[in-house]
Each structure stands twice: as C-alpha cells, then as structure tokens.
N, C-alpha and C positions, 0 to 999 in steps of 0.2 A: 892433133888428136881430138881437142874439143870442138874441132870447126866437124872432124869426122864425126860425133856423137850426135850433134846437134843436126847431120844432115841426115844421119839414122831416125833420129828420132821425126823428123819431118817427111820422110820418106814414110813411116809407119802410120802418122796422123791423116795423111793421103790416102795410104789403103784402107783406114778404118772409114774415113768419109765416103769412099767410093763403095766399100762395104756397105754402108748404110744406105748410101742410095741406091743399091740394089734392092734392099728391105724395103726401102721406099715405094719402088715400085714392085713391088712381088716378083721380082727375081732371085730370089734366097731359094731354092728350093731344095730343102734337106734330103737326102736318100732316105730310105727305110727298111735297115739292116736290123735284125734283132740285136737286144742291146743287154747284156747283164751289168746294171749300175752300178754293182757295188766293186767288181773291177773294174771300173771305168774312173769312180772315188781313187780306189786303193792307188792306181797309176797315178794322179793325179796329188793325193795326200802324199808319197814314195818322194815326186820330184818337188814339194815344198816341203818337207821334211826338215832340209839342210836351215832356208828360213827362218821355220817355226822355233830352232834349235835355238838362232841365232837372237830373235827376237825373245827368247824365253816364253815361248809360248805354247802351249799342248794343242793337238789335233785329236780328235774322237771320230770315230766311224759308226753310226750303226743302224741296223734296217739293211734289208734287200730289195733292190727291185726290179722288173725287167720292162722295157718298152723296145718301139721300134722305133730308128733314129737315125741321125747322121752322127758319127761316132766325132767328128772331129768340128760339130760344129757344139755340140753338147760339151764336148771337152772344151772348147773354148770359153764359152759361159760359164761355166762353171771355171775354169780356172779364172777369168774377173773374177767371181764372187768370193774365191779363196786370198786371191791377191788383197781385194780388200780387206778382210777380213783381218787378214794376219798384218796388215797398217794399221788397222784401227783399233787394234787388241791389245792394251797394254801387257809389260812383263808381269809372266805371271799369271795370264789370264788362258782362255779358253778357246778354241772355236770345234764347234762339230757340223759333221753333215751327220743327216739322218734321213733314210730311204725310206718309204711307207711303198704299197701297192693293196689299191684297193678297187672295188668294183668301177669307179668312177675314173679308174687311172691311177699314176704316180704321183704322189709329194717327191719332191726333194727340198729341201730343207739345210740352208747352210745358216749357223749362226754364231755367233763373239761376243763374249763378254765384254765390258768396256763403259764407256760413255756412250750413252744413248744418241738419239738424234729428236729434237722436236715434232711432235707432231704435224705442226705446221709445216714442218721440210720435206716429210717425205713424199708428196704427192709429186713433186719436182724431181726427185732422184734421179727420174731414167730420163730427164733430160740431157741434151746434149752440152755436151760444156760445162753442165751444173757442178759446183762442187759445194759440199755442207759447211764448210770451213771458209769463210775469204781471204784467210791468210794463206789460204795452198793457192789460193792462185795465181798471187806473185812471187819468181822468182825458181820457179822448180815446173821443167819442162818435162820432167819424165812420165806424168800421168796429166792427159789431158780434159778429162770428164768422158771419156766416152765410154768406157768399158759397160756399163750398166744399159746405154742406148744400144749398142750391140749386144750386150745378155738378153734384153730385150725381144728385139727384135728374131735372136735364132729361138727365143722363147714360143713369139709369137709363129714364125712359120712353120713351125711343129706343132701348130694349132693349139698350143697350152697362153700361160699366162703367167704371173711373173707379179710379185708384191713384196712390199719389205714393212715388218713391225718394230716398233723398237719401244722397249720398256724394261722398268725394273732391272735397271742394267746389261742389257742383252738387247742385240741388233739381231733380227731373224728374218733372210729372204728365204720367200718360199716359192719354189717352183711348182709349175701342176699340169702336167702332161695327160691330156687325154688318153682314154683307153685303145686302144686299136684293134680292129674289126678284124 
C-alpha cells in the first residue's frame, strides 16, 4: 500500500513538472468562458469544508466578481492557495477569500491568520521546490513545493499576476486579473 502511495504521489510530481514546462514555454493556454467567481469560491470553500472543520478553522467568503477564464485552471490555483492556507492556520484561526471587481479588473484575494512569513522569504515563494519551513522538507512527500509555481504560472497566462504579503499576523496572496475587452 505505501509503495502504492508513494508511486501516486510521483506520478502527480510528473504532471506538475510537465505542467510547468508547458507554462514554460507558453503552452498553458486558458479558454475564455465567462466566469462568476464567487461560485467558483463557494464550490471550492463546500469541498474544503470538511478540512477546515477538522483543522478548527473558519473559512469567510466575501466580494463578487466576474471575469473570463479557464474555469478549471482558476479552480486549480486557487485550490493551492486554500490548501495552503488551511496548513498554515493554526486551530482556531482564520482564512478568507475576498472578491473585488474594478475598473482595472479583478482582485482575489485569499488570506490566514497564523504566523507570518519574513519578509526576506517571500520574493522566493513561487519558486519551485521552495518551501518557507526547512523542516518540511525532510521527511513528508505529500507537498512538494510546487503548488504556488503552478498558481503562478495559470496566474500568469491569464495575463494577471500573482503576490503574497504577510504581516501583523496574517499571510495574504493576492490575485489580479486583468479586465477583459
């Protein structure tokens, strides 16, 4: 069973590298379906629900917004960012998305209470393999650093951008999707 876990789990770090080197060379290319965000959240908060329960943690929803997208590669990033999220949040604590739409485009906005992250670290984040902790990286196979290289990148070929702040207790990446013509 653990030799089966382990070839799962190397089977998945495969398609994420291959993934990436599609981003690599601008082969990512998203469709562009209209998108209402805040059910795209809501589906997404529904199936880490159970998680957040288990972690003693709360989830918050709020803001609307709409863009045009690949429904399933937004849901992918964004489900990194919640997965994080709800790891790095101690019991007891927080995480919310929060939708804006404005002239300029969309925010999204997911963030958790917790222990911050140094300033100095985060310009590293969305590398690949990075992890902010060095004790995660021995010993525990089930997240390999890439989730944030891949947020990234389905970031980037939806023409947006992609940043994470952390202060005053609270870790907040912020997404920002250009408007659409």
């Amino acid at each position: 069973h653990s030799n089966l876990e382990e070839l799962q789990w190397m089977a998945q770090l495969v398609n994420d590298m291959l993934y990436l080197a599609k981003a690599d060379h601008g082969l990512l290319v998203p469709t562009r379906e209209p998108l209402a965000l805040a059910e795209e959240v809501d589906a997404l908060l529904e199936f880490f629900t159970l998680l957040a329960e288990d972690a003693q943690v709360s989830l918050v929803c709020a803001g609307a917004a709409h863009t045009r997208g690949d429904r399933s590669m937004l849901r992918r990033a964004l489900s990194n960012l919640l997965d994080n999220a709800l790891r790095f949040t101690p019991a007891g604590g927080e995480v919310r998305v929060r939708m804006t739409e404005g002239a300029r485009g969309v925010t999204l906005t997911v963030e958790n209470s917790g222990e911050g992250i140094a300033p100095a670290l985060l310009p590293r984040l969305f590398d690949r393999f990075y992890r902010v902790d060095p004790a995660r990286r021995e010993g525990s196979s089930e997240h390999a650093g890439l989730g944030l290289a891949i947020t990234q990148s389905i970031v980037r070929a939806h023409g947006g951008r992609i940043y994470c702040e952390s202060q005053a207790g609270w870790t907040r990446f912020v997404i920002e999707l250009p408007q659409e013509d």
